[in-house]
LUMKEVEX-149518 format. One record per residue: residue number from 1; residue in three letters; z negated, y, x of N, C-alpha, C, O in turn. Coordinates in Angstrom, 1 decimal. Example, Ala and Ser with C-alpha at 12.3 -4.5 7.8 and 13.67 -1.06 7.14 Angstrom:
BAVO resi resn    n_w    n_v    n_u   ca_w   ca_v   ca_u    c_w    c_v    c_u    o_w    o_v    o_u
BAVO    1  Ala   -7.8   -5.7   13.2   -7.8   -4.5   12.3   -7.8   -3.3   13.2   -8.5   -3.3   14.2
BAVO    2  Ser   -7.1   -2.2   12.8   -7.1   -1.1   13.7   -7.9    0.0   12.9   -8.0    1.1   13.4
END
This chain:
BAVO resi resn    n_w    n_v    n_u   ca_w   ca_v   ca_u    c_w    c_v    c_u    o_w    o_v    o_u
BAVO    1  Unk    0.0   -1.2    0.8    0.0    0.0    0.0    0.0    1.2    0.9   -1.1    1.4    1.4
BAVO    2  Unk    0.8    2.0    1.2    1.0    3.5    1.2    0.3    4.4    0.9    0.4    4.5   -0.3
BAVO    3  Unk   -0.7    5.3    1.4   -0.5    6.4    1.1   -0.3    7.5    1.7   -0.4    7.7    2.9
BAVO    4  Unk   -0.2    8.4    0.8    0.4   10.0    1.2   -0.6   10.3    2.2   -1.8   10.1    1.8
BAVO    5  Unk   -0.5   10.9    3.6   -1.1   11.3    4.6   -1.9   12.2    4.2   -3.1   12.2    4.6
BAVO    6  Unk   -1.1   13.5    3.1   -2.1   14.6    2.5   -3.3   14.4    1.7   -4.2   15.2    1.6
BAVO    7  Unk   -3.3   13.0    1.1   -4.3   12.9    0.3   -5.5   11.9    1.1   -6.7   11.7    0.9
BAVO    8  Unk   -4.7   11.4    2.0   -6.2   11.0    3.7   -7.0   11.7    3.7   -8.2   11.8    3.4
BAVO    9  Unk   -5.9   12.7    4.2   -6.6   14.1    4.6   -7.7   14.7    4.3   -8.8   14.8    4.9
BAVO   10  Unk   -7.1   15.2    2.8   -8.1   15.3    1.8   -9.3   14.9    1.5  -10.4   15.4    1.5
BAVO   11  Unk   -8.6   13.6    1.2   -9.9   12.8    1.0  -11.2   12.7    2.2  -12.4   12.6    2.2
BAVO   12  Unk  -10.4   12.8    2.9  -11.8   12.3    4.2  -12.2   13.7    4.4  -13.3   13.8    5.0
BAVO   13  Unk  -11.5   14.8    4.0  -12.6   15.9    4.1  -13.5   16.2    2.9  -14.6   16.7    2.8
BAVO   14  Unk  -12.8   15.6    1.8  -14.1   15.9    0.6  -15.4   14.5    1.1  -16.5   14.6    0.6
BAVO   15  Unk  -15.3   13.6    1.9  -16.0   13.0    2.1  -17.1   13.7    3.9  -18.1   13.2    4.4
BAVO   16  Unk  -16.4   14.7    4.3  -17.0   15.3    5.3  -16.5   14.5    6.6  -17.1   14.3    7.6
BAVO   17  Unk  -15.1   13.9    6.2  -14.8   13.3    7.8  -14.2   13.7    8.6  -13.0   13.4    8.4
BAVO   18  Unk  -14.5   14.5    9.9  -13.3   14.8   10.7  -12.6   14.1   11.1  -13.1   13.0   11.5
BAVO   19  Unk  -11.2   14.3   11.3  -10.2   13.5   12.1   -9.6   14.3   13.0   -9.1   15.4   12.8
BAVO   20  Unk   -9.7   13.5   14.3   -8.9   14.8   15.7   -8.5   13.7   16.4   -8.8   12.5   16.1
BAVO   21  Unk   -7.6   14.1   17.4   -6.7   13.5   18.2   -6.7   13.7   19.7   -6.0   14.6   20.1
BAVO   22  Unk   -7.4   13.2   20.3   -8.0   13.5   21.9   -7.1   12.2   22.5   -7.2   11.0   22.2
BAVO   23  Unk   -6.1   13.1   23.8   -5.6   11.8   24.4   -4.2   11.0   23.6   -3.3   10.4   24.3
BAVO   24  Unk   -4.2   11.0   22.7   -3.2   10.2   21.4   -4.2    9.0   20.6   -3.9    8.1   19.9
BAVO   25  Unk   -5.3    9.5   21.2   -6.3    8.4   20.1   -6.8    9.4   18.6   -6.8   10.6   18.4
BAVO   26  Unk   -7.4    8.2   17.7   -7.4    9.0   16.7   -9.3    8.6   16.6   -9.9    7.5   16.7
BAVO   27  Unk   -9.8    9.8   16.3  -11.4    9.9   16.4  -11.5   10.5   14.7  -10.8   11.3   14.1
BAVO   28  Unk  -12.9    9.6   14.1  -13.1   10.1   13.1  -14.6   10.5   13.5  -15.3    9.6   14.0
BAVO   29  Unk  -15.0   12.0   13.3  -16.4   12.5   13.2  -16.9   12.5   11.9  -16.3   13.0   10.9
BAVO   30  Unk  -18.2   12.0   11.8  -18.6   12.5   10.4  -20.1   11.3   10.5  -20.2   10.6   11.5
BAVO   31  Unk  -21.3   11.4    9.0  -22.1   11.4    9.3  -22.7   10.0    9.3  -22.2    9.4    8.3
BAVO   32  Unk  -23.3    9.5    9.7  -23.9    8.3    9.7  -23.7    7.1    8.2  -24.4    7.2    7.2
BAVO   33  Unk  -22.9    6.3    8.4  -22.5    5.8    7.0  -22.0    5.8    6.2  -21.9    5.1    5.2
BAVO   34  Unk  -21.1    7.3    6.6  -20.5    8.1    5.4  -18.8    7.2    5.5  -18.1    7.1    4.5
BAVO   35  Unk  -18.4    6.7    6.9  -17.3    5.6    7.0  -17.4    4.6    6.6  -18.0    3.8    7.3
BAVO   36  Unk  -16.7    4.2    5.2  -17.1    2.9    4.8  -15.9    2.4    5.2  -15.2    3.1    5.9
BAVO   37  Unk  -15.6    0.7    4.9  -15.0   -0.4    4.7  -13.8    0.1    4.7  -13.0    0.3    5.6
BAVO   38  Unk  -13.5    0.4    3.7  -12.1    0.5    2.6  -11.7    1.9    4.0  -10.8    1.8    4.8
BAVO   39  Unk  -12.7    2.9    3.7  -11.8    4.2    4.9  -11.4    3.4    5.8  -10.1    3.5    5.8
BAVO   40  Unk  -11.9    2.8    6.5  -11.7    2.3    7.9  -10.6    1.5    7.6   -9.7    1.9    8.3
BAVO   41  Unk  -10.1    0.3    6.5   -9.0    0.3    6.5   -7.8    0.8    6.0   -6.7    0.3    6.2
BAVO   42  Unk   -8.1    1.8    5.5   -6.7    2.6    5.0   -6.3    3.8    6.3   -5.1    4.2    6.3
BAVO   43  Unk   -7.2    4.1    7.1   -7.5    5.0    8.2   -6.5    3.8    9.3   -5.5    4.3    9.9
BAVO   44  Unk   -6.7    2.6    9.5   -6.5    1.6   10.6   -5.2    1.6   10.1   -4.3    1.8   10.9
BAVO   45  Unk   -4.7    1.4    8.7   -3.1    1.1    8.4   -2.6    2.4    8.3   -1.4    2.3    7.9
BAVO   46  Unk   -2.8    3.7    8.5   -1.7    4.4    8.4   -2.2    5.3    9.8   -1.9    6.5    9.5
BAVO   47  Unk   -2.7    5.3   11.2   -3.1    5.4   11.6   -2.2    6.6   12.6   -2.8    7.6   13.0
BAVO   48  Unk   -0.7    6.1   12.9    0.1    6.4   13.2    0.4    8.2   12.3    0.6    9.4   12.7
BAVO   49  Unk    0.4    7.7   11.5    1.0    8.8   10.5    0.0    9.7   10.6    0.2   10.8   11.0
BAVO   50  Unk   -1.4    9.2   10.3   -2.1   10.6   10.5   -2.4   11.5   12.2   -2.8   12.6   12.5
BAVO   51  Unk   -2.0   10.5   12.9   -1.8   11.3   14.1   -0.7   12.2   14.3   -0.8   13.3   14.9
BAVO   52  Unk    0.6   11.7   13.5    1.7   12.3   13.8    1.0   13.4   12.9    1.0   14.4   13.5
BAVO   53  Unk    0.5   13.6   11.4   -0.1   14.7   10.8   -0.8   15.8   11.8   -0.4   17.0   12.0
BAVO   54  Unk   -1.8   15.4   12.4   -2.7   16.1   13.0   -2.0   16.7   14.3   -2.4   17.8   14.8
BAVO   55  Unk   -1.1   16.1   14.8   -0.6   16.8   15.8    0.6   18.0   15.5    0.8   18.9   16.3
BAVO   56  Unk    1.2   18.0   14.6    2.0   18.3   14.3    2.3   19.9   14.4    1.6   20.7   13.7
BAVO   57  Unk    3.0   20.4   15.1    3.1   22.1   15.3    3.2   22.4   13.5    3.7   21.9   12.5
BAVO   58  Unk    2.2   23.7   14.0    1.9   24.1   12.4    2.3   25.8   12.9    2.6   26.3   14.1
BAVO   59  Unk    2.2   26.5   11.6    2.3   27.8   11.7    1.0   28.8   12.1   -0.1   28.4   11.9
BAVO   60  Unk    1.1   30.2   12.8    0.0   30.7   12.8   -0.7   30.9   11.6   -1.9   31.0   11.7
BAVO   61  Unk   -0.3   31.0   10.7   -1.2   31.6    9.4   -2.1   30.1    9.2   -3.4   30.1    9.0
BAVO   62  Unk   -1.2   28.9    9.4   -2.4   27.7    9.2   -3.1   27.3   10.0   -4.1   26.7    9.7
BAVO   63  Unk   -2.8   27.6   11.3   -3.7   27.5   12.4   -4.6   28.6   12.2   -5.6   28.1   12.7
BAVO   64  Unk   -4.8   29.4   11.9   -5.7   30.7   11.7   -6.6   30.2   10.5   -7.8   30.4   10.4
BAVO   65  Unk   -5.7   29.4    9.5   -7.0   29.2    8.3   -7.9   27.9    8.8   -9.1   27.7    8.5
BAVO   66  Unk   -7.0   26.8    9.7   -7.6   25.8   10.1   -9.3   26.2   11.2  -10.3   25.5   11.5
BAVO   67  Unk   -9.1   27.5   11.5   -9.9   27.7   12.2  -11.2   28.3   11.6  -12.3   28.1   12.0
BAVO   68  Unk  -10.7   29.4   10.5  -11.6   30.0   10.1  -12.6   28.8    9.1  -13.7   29.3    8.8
BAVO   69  Unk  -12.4   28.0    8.9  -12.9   26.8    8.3  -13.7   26.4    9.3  -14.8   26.1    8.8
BAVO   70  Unk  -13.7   26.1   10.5  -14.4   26.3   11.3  -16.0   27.3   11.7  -17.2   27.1   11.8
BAVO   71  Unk  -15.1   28.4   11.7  -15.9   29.6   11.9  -15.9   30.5   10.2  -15.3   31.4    9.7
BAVO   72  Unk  -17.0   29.6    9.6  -17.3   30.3    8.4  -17.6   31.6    8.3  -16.9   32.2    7.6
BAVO   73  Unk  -18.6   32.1    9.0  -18.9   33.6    9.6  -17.7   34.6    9.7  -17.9   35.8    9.4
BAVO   74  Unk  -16.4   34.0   10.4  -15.2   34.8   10.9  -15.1   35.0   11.9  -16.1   34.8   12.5
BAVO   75  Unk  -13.9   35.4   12.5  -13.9   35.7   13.9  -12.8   36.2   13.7  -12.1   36.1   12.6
BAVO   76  Unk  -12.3   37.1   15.1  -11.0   37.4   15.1  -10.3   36.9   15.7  -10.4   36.7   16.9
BAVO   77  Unk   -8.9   36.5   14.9   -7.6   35.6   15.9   -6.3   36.6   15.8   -5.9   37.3   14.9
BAVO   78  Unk   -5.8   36.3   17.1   -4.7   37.1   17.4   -4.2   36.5   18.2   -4.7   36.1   19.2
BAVO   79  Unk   -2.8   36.3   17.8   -1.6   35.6   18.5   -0.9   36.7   19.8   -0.8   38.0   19.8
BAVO   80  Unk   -0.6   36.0   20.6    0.5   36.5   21.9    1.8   36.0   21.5    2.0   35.0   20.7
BAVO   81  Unk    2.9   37.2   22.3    4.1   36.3   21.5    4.3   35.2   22.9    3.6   35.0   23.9
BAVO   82  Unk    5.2   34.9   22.4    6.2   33.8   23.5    6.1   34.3   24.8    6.4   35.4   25.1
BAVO   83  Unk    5.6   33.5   25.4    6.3   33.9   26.7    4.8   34.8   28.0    4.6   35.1   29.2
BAVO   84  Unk    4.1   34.9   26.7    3.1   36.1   27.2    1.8   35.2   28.5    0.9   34.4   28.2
BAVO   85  Unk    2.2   35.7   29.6    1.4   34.9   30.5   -0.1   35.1   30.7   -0.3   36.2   30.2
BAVO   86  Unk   -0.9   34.6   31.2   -2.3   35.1   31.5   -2.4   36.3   32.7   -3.5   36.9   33.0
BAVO   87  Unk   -1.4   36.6   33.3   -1.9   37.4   34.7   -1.4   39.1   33.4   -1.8   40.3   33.5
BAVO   88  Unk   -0.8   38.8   32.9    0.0   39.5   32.0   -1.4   40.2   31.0   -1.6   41.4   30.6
BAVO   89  Unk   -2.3   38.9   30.7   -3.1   39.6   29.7   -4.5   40.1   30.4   -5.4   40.7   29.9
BAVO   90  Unk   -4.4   39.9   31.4   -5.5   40.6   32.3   -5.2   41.7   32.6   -6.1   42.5   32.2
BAVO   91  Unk   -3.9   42.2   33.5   -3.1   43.4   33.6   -3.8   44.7   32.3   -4.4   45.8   32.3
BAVO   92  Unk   -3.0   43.3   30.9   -3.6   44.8   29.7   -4.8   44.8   29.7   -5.1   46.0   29.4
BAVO   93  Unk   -5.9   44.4   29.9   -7.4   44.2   29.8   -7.8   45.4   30.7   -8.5   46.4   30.5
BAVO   94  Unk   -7.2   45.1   31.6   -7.3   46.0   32.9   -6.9   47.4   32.7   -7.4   48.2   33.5
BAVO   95  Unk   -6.0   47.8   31.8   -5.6   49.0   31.8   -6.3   49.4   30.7   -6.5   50.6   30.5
BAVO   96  Unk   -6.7   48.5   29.8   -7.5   48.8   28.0   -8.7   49.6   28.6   -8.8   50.7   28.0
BAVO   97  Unk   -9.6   49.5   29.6  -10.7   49.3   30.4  -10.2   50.6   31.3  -11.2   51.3   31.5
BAVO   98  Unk   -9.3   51.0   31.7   -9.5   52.1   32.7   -9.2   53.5   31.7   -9.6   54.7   31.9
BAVO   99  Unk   -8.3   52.8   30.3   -8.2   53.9   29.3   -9.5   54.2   28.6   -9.7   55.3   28.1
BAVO  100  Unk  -10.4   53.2   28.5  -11.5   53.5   27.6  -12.4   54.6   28.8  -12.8   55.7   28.6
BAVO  101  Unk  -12.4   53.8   29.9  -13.4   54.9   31.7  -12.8   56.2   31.4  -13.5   57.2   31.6
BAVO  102  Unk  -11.5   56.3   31.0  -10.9   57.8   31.0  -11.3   58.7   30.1  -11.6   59.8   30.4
BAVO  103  Unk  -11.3   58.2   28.8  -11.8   58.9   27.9  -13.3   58.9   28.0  -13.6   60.1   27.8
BAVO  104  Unk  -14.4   58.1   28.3  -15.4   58.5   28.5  -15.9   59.4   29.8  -17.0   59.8   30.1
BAVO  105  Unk  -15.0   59.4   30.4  -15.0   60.7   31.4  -14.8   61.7   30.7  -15.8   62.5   30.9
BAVO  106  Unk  -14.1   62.3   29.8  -13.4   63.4   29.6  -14.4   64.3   28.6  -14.3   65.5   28.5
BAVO  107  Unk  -15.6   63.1   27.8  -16.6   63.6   27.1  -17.1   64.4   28.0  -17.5   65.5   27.6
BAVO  108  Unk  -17.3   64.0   29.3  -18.2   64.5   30.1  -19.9   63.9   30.5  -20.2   63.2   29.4
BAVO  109  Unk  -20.5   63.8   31.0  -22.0   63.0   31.0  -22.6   63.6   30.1  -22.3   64.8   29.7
BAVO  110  Unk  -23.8   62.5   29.5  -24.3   62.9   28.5  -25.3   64.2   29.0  -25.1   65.3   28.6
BAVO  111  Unk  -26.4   64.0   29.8  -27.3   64.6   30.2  -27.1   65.0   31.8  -26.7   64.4   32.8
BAVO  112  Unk  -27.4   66.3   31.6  -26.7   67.0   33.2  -28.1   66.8   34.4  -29.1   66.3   33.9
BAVO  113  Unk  -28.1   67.1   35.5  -28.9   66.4   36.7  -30.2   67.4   36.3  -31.4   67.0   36.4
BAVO  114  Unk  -29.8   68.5   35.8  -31.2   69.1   35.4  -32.3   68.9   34.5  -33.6   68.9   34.5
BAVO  115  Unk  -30.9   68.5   33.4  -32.1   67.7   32.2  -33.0   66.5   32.2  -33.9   66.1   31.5
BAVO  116  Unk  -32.3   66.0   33.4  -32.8   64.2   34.0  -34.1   64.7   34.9  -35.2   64.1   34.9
BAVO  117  Unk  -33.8   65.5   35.5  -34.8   66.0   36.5  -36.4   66.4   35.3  -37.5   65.8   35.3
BAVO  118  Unk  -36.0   67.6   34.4  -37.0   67.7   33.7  -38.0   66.7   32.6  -39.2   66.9   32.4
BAVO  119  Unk  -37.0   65.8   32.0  -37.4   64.4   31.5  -38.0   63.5   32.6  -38.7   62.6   32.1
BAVO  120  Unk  -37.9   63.4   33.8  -38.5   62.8   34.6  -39.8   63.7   34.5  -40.8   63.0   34.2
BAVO  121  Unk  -40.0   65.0   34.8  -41.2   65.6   34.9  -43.1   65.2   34.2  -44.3   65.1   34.5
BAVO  122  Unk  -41.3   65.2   32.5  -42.3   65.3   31.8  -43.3   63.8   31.2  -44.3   63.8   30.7
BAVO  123  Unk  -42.3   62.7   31.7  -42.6   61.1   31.6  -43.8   61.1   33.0  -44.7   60.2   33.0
BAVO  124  Unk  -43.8   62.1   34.0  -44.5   61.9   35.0  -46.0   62.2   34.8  -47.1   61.7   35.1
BAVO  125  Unk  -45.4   63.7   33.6  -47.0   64.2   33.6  -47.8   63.2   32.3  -49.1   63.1   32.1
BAVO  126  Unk  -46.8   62.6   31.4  -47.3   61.8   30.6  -48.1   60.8   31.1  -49.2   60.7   30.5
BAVO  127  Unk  -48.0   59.9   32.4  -48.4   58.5   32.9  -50.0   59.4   33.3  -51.1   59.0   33.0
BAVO  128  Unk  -49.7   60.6   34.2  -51.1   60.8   34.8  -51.8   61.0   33.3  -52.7   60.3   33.0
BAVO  129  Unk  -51.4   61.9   32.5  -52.3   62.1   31.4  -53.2   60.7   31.1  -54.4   60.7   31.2
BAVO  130  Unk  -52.2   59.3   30.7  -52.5   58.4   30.6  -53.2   57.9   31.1  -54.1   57.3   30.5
BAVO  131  Unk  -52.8   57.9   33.0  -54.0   57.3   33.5  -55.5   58.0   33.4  -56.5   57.5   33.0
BAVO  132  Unk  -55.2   59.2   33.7  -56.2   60.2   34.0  -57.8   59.9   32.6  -59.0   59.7   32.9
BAVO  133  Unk  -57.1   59.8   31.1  -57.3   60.1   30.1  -58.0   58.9   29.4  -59.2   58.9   29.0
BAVO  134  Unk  -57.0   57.9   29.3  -57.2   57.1   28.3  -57.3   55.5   29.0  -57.7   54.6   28.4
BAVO  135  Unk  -57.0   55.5   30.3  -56.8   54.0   30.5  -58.2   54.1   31.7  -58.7   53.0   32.1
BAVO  136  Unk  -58.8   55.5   32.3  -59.9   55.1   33.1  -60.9   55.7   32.4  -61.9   55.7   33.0
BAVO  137  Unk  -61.0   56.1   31.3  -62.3   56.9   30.2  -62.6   58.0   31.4  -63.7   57.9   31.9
BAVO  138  Unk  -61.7   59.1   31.9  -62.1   59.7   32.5  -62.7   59.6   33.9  -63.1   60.5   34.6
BAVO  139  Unk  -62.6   58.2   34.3  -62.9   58.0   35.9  -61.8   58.4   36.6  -60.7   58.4   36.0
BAVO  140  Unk  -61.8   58.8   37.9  -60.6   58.7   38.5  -59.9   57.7   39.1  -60.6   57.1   40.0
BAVO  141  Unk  -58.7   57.3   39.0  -58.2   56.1   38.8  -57.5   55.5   40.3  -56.3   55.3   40.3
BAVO  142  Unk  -58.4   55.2   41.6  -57.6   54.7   42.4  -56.2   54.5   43.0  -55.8   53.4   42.7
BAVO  143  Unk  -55.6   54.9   43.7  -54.0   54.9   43.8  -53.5   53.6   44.9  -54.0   53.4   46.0
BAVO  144  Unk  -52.4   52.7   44.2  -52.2   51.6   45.2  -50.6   51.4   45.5  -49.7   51.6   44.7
BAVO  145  Unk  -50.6   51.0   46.9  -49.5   50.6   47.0  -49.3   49.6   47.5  -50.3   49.2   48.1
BAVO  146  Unk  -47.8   48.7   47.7  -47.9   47.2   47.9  -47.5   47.4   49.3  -46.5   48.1   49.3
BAVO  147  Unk  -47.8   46.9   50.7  -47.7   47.0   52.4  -46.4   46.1   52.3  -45.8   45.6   51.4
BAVO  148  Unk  -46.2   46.2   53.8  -44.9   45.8   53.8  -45.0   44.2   53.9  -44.0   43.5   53.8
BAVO  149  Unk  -46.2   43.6   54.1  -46.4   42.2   54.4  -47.0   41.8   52.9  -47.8   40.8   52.6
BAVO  150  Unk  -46.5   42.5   52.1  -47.1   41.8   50.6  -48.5   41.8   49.6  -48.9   41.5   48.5
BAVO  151  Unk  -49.1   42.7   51.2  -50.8   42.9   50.4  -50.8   44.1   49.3  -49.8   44.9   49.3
BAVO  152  Unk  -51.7   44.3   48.6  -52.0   45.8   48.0  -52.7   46.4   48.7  -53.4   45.8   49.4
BAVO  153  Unk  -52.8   47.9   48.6  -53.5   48.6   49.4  -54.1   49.6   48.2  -53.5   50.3   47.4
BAVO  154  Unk  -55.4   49.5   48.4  -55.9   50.6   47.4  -56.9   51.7   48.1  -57.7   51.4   48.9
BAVO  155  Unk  -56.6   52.9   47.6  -57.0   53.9   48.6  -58.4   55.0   47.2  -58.5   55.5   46.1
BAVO  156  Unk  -58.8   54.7   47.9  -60.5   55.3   46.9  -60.5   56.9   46.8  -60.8   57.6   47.7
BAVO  157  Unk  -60.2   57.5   45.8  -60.5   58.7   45.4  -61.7   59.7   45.9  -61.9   60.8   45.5
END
């Protein structure tokens, strides 16, 4: 008995089976049990056919939906045409990247050396307040630094 490769298909996906093709073998994924008897032989007698299915050059629009089936969330797919090599798509990556460096040059920096300078000031006078204030109840708070051999050095107020 025959049947239509589309309705394999089908079927073994309403049953959650994958079928892929690694090598020219044919692999069914799916969950513990869920391959009965009867699949395995109707899978073993047309076995051929669904390889030649699965392999079979398809269109982008179906390869894009075959995928997003996959990626339920979405993603984005985008085709190259013919021909289009990898040193080729690096090239545009490379130039996408020197046009975006250009335009964010041309904004100019966000914050100029003065404003950085004064924001530093004032994070500076924040920490002493901090130490000074709240983290020694008013004691004065020791100053340390680490020697060149790894020790701490603490120097007494």
């Amino acid at each position: 008995m025959t049947i239509s490769v589309d309705i394999i298909i089908k079927r073994l996906d309403e049953l959650e089976i994958t079928p892929s093709v690694r090598n020219g073998e044919l692999f069914l994924k799916a969950k513990k049990g869920s391959i009965t008897e009867k699949c395995k032989q109707v899978v073993a007698e047309n076995k051929e056919a669904i390889i030649a299915h699965l392999t079979k050059p398809v269109s982008n629009e179906e390869f894009a939906s075959r995928v997003a089936r996959i990626f339920p969330r979405g993603c984005a797919i985008s085709f190259d045409p013919p021909g289009y090599t990898l040193e080729q798509r690096v090239s545009d990556l490379e130039l996408e990247a020197k046009e975006r460096y250009s335009r964010h040059e041309a904004k100019g920096p966000r914050i100029t050396p003065e404003e950085w300078a004064k924001a530093e000031q004032v994070q500076y006078r924040r920490v002493e307040e901090y130490m000074e204030k709240w983290r020694s109840n008013g004691r004065p708070v020791p100053e340390s630094y680490m020697g060149d051999d790894g020790f701490m050095f603490v120097t007494k107020p």
